[in-house]
N, C-alpha and C positions, 0 to 999 in steps of 0.2 A: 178089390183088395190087391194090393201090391205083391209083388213075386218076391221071397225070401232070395237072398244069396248063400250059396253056400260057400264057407270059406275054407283055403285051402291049408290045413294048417302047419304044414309045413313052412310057406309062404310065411304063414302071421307069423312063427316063432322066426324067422331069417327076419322080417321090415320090422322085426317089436325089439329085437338087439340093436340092430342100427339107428333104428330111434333112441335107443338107451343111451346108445354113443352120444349120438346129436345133441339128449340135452343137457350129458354132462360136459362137451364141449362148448355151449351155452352157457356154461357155467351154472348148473341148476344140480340137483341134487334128486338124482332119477329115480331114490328109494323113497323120499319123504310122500306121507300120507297122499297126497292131492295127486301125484307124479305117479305111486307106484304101476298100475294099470295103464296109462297112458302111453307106453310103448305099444301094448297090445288092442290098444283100441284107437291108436293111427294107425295101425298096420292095417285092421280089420275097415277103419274108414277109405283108404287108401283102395282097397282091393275092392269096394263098391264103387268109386270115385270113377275107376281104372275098368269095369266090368263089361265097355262095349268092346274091349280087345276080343273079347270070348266070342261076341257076338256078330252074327253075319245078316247085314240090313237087309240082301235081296231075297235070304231064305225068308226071311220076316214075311216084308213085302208077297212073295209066292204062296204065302200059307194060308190068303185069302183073296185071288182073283177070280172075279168075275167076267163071264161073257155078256155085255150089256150096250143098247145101241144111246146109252147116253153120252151127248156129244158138247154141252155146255160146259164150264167152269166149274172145278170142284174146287171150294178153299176150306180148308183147318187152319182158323188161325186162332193166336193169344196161347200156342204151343209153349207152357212154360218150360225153359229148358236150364241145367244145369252142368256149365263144364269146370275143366283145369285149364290156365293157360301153361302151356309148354314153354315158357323162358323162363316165369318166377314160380311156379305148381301154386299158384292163387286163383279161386276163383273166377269164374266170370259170370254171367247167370242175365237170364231174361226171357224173350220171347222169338218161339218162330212162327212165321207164318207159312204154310206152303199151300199153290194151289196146280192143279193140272187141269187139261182140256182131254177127255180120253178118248181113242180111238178103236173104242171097238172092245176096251176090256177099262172095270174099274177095280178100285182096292177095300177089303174093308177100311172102315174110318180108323180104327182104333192101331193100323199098321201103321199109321204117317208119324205121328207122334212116337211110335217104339224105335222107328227108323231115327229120327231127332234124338231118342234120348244114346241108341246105340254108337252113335255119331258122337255123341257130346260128351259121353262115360268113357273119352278118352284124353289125353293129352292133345289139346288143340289151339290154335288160330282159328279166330272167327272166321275169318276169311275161306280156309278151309272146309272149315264145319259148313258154312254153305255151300260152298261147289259139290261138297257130298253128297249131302241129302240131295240135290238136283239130282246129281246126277245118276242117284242109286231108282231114284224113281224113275226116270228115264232111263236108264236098262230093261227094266224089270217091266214097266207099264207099256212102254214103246207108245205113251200119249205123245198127242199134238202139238202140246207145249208142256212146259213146267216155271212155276218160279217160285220162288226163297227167296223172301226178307228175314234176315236177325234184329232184333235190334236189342242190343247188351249193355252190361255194365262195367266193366272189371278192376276188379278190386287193387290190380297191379297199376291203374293209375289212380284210384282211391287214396287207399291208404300206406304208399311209398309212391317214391318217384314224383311224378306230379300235382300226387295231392287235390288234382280234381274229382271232387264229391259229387255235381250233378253233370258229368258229362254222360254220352250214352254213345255206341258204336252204333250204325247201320251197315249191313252188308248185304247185297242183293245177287240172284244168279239166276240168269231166264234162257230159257230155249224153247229152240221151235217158235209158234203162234205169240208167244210176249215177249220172242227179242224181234222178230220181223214184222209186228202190227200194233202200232200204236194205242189203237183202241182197247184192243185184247188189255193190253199192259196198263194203260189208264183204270182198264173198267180193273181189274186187280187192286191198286194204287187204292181209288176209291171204297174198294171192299173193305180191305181190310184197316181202311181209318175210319170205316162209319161204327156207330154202334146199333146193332139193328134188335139189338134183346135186352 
């Protein structure tokens, strides 16, 4: 079951005036039927969108580590993730993949992915959003290696600007054992394109 947000309502009644503004400078008519609500439920979409601000990935991460002498590849991948970009506030949306090699401590599974979404529930660059999550696991895990693939969609070359429909970003971030060892990083490469379920 998903965690409720709570919203802050002082917050929604300030973002559901400025919306009100917005779309009568839109030229739209903010009172008519369809419209009237819709200030306060972009505010309230806005403040879920916006919610990894609140949130801190390495307490995430520390609220389930283990002392464990497993020393091979861990991967979570097909991480659906959903952001904002930060130049047009348009979606972006797709998948992470991340794996580490641990040294001597592992994470529960269910942290990698909350780490991804607290990262991505902000105003972002892909580009970003991956160097984070690397590197929030490597603080916190002090594994052997880590790496981060995205691979996204966004809507800001969609549907404006260039109007490409099947393009997709990749973005990748490795350290430790998959940026100095080839194999490490192949045998990754190959994980996460096989389908093995």
């Amino acid at each position: 079951m998903k965690e409720q947000i709570i919203y802050d309502d002082k917050l929604t009644d300030s973002l559901a005036a400025h919306y009100k503004e917005i779309l009568s400078e839109l030229g739209e008519n903010p009172n008519r039927e369809g419209l009237e609500k819709t200030p306060e439920r972009v505010a309230k979409a806005m403040q879920f969108l916006t919610q990894g601000y609140e949130q801190d990935p390495d307490a995430l991460l520390r609220k389930a580590l283990f002392n464990e002498e497993y020393s091979e590849m861990v991967i979570v991948k097909d991480i659906e993730l959903y952001s904002m970009c930060e130049h047009h506030m348009l979606p972006f949306f797709g998948k992470a993949h991340v794996a580490y090699i641990p040294n001597g401590t592992i994470v529960g599974l269910s942290k990698i992915p909350r780490v991804v979404d607290a990262y991505a529930r902000r105003l972002q660059v892909q580009e970003r959003l991956t160097i984070e999550i690397r590197d929030a696991i490597q603080r916190v895990l002090n594994p052997k290696g880590v790496a981060v693939v995205l691979e996204c969609s966004h809507m800001c070359m969609q549907m404006r600007g260039v109007q490409k429909q099947n393009s997709t970003t990749t973005s990748s971030a490795f350290k430790g054992l998959f940026l100095s060892n080839d194999s490490t990083r192949k045998e990754f490469i190959n994980l996460i394109q096989a389908r093995l379920h």
